[in-house]
ZAZAVEX-873411 format. One record per residue (C-alpha): x, y, z; residue number from 1. Coordinates in Angstrom, 2 decimals, decimal comma. Layout:
N
       X       Y       Z seq
       X       Y       Z NUM
...
% end
This chain:
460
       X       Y       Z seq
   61,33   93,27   93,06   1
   61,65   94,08   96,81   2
   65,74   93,72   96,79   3
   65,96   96,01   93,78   4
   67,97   99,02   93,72   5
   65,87  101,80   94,54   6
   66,17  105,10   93,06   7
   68,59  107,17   95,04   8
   70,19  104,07   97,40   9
   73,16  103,95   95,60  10
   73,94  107,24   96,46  11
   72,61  107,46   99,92  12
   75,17  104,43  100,35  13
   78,02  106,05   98,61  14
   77,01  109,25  100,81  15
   77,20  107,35  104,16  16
   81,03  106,02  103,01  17
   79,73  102,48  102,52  18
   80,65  100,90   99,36  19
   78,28   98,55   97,13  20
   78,71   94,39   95,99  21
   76,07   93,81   93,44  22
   74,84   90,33   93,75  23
   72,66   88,95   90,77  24
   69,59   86,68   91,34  25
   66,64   85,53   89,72  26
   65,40   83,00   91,78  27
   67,99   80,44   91,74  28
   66,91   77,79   94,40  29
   66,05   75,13   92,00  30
   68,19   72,68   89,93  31
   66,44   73,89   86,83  32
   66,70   77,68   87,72  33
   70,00   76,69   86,27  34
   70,83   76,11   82,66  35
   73,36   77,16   79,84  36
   70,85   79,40   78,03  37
   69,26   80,93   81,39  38
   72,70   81,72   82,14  39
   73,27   83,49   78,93  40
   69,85   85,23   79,28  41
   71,03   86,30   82,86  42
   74,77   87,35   81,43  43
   72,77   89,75   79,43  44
   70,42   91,34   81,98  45
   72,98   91,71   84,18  46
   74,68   94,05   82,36  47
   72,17   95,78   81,02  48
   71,00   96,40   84,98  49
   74,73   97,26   86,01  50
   74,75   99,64   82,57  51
   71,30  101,30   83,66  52
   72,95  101,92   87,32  53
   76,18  103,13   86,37  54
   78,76  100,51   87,45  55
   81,99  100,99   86,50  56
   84,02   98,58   84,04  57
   85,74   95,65   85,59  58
   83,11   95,42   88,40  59
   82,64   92,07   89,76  60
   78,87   90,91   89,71  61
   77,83   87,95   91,62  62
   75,52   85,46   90,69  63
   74,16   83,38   92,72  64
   73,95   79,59   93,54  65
   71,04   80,00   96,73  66
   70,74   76,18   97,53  67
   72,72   73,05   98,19  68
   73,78   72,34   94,92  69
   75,33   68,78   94,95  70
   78,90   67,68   93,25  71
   76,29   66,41   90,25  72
   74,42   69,23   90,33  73
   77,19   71,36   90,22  74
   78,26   69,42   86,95  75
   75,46   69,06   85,13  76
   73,48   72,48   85,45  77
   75,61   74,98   87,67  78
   78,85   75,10   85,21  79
   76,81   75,39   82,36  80
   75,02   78,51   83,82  81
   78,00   80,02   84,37  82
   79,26   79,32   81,25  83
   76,72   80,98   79,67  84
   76,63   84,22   82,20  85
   80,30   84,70   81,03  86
   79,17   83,87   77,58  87
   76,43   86,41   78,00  88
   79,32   89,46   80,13  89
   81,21   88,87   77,29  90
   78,51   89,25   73,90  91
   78,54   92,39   75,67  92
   82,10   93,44   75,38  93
   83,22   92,42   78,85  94
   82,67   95,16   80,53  95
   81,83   93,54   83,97  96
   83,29   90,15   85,56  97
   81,33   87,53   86,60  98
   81,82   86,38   90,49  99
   79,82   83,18   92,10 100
   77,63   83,26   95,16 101
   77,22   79,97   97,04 102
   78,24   77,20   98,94 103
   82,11   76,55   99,58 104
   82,13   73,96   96,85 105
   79,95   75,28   94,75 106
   82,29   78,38   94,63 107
   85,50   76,51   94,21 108
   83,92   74,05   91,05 109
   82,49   77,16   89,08 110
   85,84   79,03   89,70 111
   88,09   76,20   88,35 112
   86,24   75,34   85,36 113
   84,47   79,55   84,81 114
   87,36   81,42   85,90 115
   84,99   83,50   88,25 116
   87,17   86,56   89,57 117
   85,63   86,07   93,03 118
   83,62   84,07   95,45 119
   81,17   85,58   97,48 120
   80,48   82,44  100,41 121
   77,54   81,70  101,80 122
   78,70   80,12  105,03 123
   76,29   80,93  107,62 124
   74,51   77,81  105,80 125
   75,56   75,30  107,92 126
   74,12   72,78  106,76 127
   74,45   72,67  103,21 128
   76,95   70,02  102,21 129
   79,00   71,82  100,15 130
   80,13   73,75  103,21 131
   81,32   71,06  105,33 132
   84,31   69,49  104,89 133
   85,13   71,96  101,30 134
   87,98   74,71  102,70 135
   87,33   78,18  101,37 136
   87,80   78,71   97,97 137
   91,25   80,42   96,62 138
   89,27   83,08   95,48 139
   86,98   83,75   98,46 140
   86,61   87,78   98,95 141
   83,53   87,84  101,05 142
   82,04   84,96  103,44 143
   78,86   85,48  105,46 144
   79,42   83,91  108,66 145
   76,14   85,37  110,84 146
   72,78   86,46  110,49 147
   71,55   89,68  113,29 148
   68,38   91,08  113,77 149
   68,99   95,04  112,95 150
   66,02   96,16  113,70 151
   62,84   94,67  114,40 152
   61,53   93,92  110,37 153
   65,46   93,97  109,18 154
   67,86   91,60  109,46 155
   71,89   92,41  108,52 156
   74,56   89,62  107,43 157
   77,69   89,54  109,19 158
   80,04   89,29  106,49 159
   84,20   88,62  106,45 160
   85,65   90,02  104,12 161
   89,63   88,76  102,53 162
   91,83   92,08  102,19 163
   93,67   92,12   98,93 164
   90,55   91,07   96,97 165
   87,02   92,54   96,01 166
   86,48   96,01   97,40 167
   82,77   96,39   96,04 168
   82,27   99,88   94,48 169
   82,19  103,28   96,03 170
   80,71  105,16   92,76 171
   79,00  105,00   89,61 172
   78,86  106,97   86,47 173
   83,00  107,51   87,13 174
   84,08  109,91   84,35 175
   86,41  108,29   81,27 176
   89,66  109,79   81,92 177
   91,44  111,36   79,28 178
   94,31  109,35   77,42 179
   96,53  112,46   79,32 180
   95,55  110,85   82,75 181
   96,44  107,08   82,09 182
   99,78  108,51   80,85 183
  100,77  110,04   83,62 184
   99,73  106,73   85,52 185
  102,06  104,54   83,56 186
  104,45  107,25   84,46 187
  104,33  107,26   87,97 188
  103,30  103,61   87,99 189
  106,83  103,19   86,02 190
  108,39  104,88   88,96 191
  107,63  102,65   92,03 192
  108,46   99,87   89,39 193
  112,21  101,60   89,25 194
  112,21  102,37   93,15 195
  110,81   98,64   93,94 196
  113,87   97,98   92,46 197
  113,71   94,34   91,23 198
  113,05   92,92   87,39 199
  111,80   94,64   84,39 200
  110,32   98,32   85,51 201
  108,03   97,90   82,08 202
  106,96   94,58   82,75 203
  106,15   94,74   86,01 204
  103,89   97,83   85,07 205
  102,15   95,24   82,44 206
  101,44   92,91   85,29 207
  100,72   95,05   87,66 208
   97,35   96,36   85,73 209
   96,04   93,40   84,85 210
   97,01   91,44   88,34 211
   92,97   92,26   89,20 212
   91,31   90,94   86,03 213
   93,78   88,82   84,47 214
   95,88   86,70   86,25 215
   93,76   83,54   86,92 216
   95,06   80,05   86,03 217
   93,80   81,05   81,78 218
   96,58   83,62   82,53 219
   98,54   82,12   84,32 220
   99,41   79,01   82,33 221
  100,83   80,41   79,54 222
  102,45   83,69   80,80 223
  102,64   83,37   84,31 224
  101,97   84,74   87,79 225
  102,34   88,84   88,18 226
  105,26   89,77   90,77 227
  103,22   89,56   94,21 228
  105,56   91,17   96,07 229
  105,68   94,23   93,95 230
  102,06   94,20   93,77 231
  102,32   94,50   97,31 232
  104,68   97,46   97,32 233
  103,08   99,51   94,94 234
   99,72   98,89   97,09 235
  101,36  100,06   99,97 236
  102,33  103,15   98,15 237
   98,79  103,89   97,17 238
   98,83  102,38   93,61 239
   95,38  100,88   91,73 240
   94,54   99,32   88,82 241
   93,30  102,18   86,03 242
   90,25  100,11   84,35 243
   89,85  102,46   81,55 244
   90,47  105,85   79,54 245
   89,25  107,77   76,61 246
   91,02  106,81   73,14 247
   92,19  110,40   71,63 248
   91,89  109,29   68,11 249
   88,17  107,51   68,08 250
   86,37  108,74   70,88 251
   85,95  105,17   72,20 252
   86,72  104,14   75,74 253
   90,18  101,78   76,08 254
   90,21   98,95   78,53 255
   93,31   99,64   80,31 256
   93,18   96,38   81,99 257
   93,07   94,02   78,48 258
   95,25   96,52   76,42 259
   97,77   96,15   78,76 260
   97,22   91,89   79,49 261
   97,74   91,78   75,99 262
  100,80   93,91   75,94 263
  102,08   91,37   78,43 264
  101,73   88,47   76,73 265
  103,07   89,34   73,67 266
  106,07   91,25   75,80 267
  106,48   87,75   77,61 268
  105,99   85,22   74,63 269
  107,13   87,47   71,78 270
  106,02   86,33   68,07 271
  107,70   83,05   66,54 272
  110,25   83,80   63,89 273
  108,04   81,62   61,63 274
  105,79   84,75   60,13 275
  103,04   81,33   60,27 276
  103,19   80,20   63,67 277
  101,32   81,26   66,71 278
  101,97   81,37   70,00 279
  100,49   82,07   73,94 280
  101,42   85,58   73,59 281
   98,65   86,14   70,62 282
   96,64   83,91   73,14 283
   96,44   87,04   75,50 284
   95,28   88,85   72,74 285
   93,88   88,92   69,31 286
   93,84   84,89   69,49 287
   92,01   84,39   72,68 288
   88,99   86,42   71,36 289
   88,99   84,53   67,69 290
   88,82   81,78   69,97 291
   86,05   83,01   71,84 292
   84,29   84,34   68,44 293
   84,58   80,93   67,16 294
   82,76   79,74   70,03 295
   79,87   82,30   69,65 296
   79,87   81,45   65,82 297
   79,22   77,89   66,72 298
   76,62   78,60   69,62 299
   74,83   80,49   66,46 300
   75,12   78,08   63,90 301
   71,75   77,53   63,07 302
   71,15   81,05   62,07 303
   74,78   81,58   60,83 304
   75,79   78,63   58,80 305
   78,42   80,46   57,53 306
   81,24   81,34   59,27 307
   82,48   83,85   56,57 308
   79,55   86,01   57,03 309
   79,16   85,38   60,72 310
   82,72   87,14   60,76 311
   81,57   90,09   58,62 312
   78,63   90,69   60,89 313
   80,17   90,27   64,05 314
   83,95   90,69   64,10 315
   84,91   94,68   65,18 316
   82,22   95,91   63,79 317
   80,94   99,19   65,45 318
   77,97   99,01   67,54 319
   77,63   95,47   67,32 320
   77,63   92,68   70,23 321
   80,84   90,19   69,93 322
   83,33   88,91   72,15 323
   85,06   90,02   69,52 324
   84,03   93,39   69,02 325
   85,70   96,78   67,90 326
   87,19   97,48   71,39 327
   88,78   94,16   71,71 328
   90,46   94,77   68,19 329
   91,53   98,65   69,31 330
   92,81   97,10   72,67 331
   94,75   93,76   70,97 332
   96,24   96,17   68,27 333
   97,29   98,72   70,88 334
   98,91   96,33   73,41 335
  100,63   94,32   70,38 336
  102,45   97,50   69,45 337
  103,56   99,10   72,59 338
  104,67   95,71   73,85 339
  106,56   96,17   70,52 340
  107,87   99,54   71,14 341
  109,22   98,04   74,63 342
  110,84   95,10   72,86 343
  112,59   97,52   71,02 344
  113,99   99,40   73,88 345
  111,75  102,01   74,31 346
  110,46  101,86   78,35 347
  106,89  101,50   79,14 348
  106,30  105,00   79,62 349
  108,01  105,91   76,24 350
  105,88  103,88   74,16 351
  102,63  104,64   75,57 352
  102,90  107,95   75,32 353
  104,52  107,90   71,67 354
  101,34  105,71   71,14 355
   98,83  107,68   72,39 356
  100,23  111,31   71,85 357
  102,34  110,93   68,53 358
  100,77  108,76   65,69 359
  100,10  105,53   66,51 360
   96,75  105,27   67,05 361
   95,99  106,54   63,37 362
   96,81  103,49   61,97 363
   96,56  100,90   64,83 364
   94,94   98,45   63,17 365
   96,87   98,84   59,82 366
  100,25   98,64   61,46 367
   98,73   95,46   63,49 368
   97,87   94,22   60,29 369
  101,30   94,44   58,80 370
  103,43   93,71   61,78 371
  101,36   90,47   63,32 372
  100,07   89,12   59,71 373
  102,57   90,17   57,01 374
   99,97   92,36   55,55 375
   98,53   89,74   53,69 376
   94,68   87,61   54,23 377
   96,50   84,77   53,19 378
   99,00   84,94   56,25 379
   95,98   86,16   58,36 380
   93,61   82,90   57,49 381
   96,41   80,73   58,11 382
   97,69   81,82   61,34 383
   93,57   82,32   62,08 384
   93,56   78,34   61,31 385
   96,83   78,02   63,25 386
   95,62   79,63   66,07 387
   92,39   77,21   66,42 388
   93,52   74,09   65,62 389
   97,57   73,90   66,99 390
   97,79   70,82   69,23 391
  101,56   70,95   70,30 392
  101,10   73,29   73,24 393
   98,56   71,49   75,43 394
   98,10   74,50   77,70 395
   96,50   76,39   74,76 396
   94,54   73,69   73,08 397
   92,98   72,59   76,75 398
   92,03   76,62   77,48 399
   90,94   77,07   73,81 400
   88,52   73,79   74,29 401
   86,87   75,27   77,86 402
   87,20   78,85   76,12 403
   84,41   77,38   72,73 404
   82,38   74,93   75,05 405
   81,82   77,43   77,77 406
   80,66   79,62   74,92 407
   78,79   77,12   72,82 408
   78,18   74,18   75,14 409
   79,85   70,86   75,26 410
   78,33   69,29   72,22 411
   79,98   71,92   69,87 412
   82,05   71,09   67,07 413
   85,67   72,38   68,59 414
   87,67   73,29   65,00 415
   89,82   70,62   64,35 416
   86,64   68,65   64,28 417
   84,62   70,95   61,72 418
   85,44   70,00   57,80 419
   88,19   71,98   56,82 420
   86,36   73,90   54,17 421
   83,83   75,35   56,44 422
   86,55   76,24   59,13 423
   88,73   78,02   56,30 424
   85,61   80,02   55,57 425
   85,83   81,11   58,94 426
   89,16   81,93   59,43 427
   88,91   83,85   55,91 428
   86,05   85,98   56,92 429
   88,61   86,97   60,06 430
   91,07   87,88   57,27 431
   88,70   89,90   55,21 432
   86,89   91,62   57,77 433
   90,49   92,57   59,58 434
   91,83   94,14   55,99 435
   88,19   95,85   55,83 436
   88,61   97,28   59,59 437
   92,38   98,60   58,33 438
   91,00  100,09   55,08 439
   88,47  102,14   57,12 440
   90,91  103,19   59,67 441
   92,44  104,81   56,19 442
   89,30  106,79   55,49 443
   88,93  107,88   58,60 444
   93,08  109,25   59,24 445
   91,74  112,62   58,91 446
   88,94  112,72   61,50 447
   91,50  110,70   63,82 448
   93,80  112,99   64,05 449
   91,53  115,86   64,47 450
   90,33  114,08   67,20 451
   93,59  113,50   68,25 452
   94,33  117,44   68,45 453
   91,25  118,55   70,18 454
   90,88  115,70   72,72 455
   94,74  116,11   74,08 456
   94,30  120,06   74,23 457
   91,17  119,59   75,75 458
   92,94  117,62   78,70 459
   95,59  119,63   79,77 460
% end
């Protein structure tokens, strides 16, 4: 309780000019501190703390691994954890990344196999084993290299930290910009693109917002590393990464990060000709999170036996707790058609704003709907199927098996195992439930663009 945020720190610390790195424990000295389900449990708490306290989205929370967790350990109870605190960030809508605390090793296993955004290193511990001998972790953004007595009854860490990486936070409670705002970002974000003066201006926007969140090795397999060197340039011209702004048409916050990953990936690796096939670009979007949903659907089998209804509970429904949730499907439809727009020769700055001020967030999902799966559940269910079970890209079927056992745990049922009947109940509740979100979209064209009206004259 003692190394809680207090009441009124946070700002005292902002106040001062000091900026904040939330680190997440709950004990976490034992072996069996550390288990899939505690990590889930902890997934969940964490962002409900980081929601009562105002962190912003994409912040990086670090959990913690305090003890000298052994290569075995690390195997057997550490990775699962952490499988489950993502699990647990992203029932939640994935509104904060998960980062590890720990040992040099420690940091480096749960990063290959979790994906954590950063490592936080404990290496004043000297004498744990997974600090001698391990390098620093790929990842590393802070390192604690000293201990100092501050004051008589307070001690202080001396801590490194990498430039380039984790900056901590320097607010809460930041306002959701208007869709206006982000706009005018893409616009000026367009034009160091044009003055950098190498590549695609448009795509190099793309990878240039989602360099922070998303361009780890899940990422980077199947659509490849962001342009470093204009990453640098824009940095050096005072660029950032815009995490998120307000949606004119439904009132709901945009991830600005995801919607524009997913935009990438389909700009990179545009749809096969074959109106059945799949392919890494739906990976970085709409795919990836039936991937994940399958994986939560599994994890809750025993109270969900089927998958069908699973789907109508749980896929983009409003208000409700998925990987999967209403968000995800705004952001995957919205980055699916402006990467569209671009494909069709319409710059990145163009299509945003003929998204986001003309019409096409009325009918998002709709146009998603007709565009990605022929209109049709039939088309949808199969490419659903497609999706989960295609085996001749290895790249996707290894990330779509560590995608469902981090989620469920490594005695899951991945879907090419499950009897096809139950996993075309599945992948026909996705069909339904996407034709259900588009027909309510249609009810609600009216109150969109009302909303639409009053939220962009309410920006300027």
């Amino acid at each position: 309780m003692d190394k809680y945020i207090k009441p009124g720190e946070l700002q005292d610390m902002f106040s001062a000019g000091l900026r904040v790195v939330p680190i997440f424990q709950d004990n976490g000295r034992l072996l069996s501190d550390f288990t899939y389900t505690k990590g889930f449990q902890h997934g969940l708490l964490a962002h409900e703390r980081a929601t009562f306290y105002g962190f912003n989205r994409s912040t990086v929370i670090y959990f913690a691994v305090d003890y000298d967790a052994t290569n075995d350990q690390i195997a057997s109870n550490i990775i699962p954890y952490f499988n489950g605190v993502s699990a647990g960030l992203a029932n939640k809508g994935k509104r904060f990344v998960h980062g590890v605390y720990g040992s040099r090793n420690v940091c480096a296993q749960v990063t290959k196999e979790t994906y954590a955004r950063y490592s936080y290193v404990s290496g004043m511990s000297t004498g744990f084993s997974g600090n001698l001998g391990f390098p620093l972790p790929a990842n590393w953004a802070f390192n604690q290299i000293k201990e100092f007595k501050f004051a008589p009854d307070f001690d202080l860490d001396k801590v490194a930290h990498r430039a380039g990486t984790d900056f901590g936070q320097g607010s809460v409670n930041k306002q959701t910009s208007p869709a206006d705002d982000f706009i005018a970002y893409i616009e000026r974000l367009y034009g160091l693109a044009l003055d950098y003066g190498k590549g695609d201006p448009s795509r190099l926007v793309m990878e240039y917002v989602r360099h922070v969140t998303y361009a780890n090795f899940a990422w980077w397999a199947p659509i490849g590393d962001p342009d470093k060197d204009f990453i640098k340039y824009a940095n050096g011209r005072d660029a950032f990464v815009w995490d998120e702004f307000k949606d004119p048409f439904t009132g709901y916050h945009i991830g600005a990060e995801h919607m524009l990953a997913t935009c990438n990936a389909h700009y990179v690796k545009p749809q096969p000709s074959n109106p059945l096939r799949v392919n890494a670009g739906d990976v970085g979007g709409w795919g990836g999170d039936i991937i994940t949903l399958y994986g939560e659907w599994r994890r809750d089998s025993d109270s969900y036996s089927s998958g069908y209804t699973y789907c109508e509970d749980k896929f983009a429904k409003i208000g409700v707790d998925s990987t999967f949730g209403f968000n995800d499907l705004l952001e995957d439809a919205d980055g699916y058609l402006i990467s569209e727009r671009v494909r069709g020769g319409q710059d990145i700055v163009t299509a945003v704003r003929n998204h986001y001020r003309g019409s096409g967030g009325l009918t998002r999902i709709g146009d998603f709907l007709t565009k990605r799966f022929s209109g049709l559940a039939s088309t949808a269910t199969d490419m659903a199927r497609n999706m989960l079970t295609m085996s001749d890209d290895p790249t996707i079927a290894l990330g779509r098996a560590k995608l469902i056992y981090g989620i469920a745990g490594y005695d899951t049922l991945l879907p090419e195992m499950l009897p096809a009947d139950k996993l075309t109940e599945f992948c026909r509740g996705f069909a339904d439930s996407l034709l259900a979100r588009a027909g309510q979209e249609g009810l609600k064209k009216a109150t969109y663009l009302a909303n639409q009206k009053k939220n962009l004259r309410d920006s300027q």
